[in-house]
Every structure is written in C-alpha cells, then in structure tokens.
VOGU-3710 file (C-alpha; in Angstrom, 3 decimals, decimal comma):
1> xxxxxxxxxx> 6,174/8,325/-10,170  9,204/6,363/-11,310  10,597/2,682/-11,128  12,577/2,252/-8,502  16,043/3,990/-8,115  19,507/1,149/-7,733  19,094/1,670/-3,761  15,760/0,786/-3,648  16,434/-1,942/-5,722  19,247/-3,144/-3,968
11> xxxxxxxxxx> 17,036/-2,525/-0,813  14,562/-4,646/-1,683  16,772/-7,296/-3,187  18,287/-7,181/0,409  15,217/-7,498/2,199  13,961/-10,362/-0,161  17,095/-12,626/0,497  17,175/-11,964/4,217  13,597/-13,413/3,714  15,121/-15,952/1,417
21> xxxxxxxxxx> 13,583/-15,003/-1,846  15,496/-13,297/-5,068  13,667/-9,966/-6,753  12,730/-11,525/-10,217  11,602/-9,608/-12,936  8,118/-10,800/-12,355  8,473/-8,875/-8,217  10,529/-6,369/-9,579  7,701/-5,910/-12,771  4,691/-5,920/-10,437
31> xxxxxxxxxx> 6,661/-3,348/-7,495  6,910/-1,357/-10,274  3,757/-1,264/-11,322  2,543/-0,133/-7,228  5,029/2,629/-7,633  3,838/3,865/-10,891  0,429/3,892/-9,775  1,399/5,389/-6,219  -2,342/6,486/-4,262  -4,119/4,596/-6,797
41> xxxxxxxxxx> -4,866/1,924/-4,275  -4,846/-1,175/-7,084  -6,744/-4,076/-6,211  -5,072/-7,655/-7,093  -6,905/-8,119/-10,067  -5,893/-4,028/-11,272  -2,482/-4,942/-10,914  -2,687/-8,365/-12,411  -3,869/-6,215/-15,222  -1,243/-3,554/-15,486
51> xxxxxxxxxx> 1,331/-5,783/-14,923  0,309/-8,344/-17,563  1,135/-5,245/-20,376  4,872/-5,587/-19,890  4,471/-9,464/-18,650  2,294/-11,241/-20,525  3,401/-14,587/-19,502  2,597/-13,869/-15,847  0,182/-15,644/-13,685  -2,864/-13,698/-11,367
61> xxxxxxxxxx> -1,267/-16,390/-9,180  2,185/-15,332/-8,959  1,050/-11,378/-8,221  -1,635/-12,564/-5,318  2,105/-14,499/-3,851  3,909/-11,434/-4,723  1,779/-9,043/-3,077  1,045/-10,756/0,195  5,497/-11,412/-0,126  5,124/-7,335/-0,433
71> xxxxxxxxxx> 3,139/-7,038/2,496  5,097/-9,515/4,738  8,211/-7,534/3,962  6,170/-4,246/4,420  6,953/-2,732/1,172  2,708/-2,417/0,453  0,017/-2,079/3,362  -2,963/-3,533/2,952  -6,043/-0,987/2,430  -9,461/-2,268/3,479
81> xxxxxxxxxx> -12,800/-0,555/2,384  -15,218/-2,116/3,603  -16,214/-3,496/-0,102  -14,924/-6,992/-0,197  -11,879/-6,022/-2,176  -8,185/-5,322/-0,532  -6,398/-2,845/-2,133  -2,820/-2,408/-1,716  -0,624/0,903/-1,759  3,178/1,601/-1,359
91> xxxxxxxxxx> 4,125/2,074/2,146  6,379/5,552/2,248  9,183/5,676/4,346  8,593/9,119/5,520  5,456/8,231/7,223  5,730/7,035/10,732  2,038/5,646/10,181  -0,505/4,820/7,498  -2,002/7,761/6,435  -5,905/9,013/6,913
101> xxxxxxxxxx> -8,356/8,032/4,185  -11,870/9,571/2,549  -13,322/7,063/1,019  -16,845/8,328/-0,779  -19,924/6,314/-0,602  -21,211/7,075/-3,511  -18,258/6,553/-6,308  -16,286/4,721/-4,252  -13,124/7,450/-5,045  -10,679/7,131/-2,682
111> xxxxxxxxxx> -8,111/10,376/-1,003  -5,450/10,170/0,928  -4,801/12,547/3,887  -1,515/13,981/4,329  -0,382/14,600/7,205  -0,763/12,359/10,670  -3,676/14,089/12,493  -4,115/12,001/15,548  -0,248/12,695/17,441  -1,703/14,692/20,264
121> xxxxxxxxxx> -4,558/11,862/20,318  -2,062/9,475/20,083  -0,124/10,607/22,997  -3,122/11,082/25,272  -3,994/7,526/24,724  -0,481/6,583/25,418  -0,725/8,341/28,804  -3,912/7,485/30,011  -3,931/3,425/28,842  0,190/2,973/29,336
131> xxxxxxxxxx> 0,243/1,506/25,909  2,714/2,075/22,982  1,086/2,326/19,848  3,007/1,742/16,830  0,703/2,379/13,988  -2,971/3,516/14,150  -5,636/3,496/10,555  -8,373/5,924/9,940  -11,082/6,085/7,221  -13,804/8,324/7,138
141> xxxxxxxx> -16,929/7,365/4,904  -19,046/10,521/3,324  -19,295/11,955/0,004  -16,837/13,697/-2,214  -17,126/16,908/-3,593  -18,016/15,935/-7,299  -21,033/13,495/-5,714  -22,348/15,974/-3,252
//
C-alpha cells in the first residue's frame, strides 16, 4: 500500500485538532508505517522498529502515545490474540465491522477474512435480544495450511 493520499491527510489532520492534537511528522511517520504494512498486524515494538528507519530520533514512547491517540480517534483497532501482545491494524472505511480472523496455533500466522459472515446472525440476535449491535469480533484458533 501507499502513504496516505492529501484527503486522508487532511482527514486525519482534521480529526487530530478536533481532538486537539496537530499530525506531526512523528504521527504522520508512524500512520504511515500501519498503512504500508496494511494486514500485517504490527505489534508496538514492530512498529517502533519500522518507524525508527525513517525516524531515528523517535522514542518507543512517543509511538505507544501515538498508537493508543490512533485508536482513540479510530484510525487503528486494536487486535488481541490471546498471546500477551496487542497488535494493531488500519481500520478500513469500507468495513461496517472488524473483520474475521484465523489465527494458527502453531506459527502464530495471522489471515484476515474478507467479507462480514455473521449479518444474518447479526440480525437474528438483533430480533430476538432487542439490541443494536454496532460492531461484533471473531477469531478462530486452528492450524494453517503450511503447519497442518
């Protein structure tokens, strides 16, 4: 993927300041870095890492802030395995949820799946319970195709 386009950037410096922050190059160097590595689901400490290429003055400090800012402003969702690490991907604008995970047991490989599975699910629930629901996240544990 690419860095971001002008309207993204301007959308994000829009969101920042209604927030009352300013997209510095250190946000703007570390969003584009997520981007880049879109479905790569980077921990903190693989960003830090990336990001420290192009900024080496950079603190892991300033990219944990960054990232939870990110998260806050829903620009990067939060991806829990079950490992004791967060990992963070881009949140796509396209999707009206997060998508569907596989995450292997054995080599820890994650894949995304496209494509929300659960509407008719989703609208059963809805019925039955009277309750809205705005976002929903799956993950299925087993064992890719290269470990089996």
């Amino acid at each position: 993927m690419s860095k971001l386009t002008p309207s993204e950037i301007e959308k994000l410096k829009q969101n920042l300041k209604e927030k009352g922050y300013k997209l510095t190059p250190q946000r703007r160097a570390i969003v584009d870095i997520i981007i880049q590595n879109a479905g790569s689901h980077l921990t903190t400490e693989e960003l830090y890492d990336l990001v420290k290429e192009d900024c080496p003055e950079i603190g892991l400090a300033t990219v944990y802030r960054t990232v939870q800012l990110l998260e806050e402003l829903g620009v990067v969702s939060k991806l829990d395995l079950n490992d004791g690490c967060y990992r963070y991907e881009l949140v796509r604008e396209d999707e009206n949820h997060q998508h569907h995970h596989l995450i292997c047991s054995q080599c820890g490989k994650v894949i995304e799946v496209q494509g929300d599975l659960l509407e008719v699910l989703e609208h059963e629930i809805e019925g039955k319970y009277d309750f809205k629901i705005e976002n929903h996240s799956v993950k299925f544990y087993g064992t890719c195709s290269e470990c089996k």
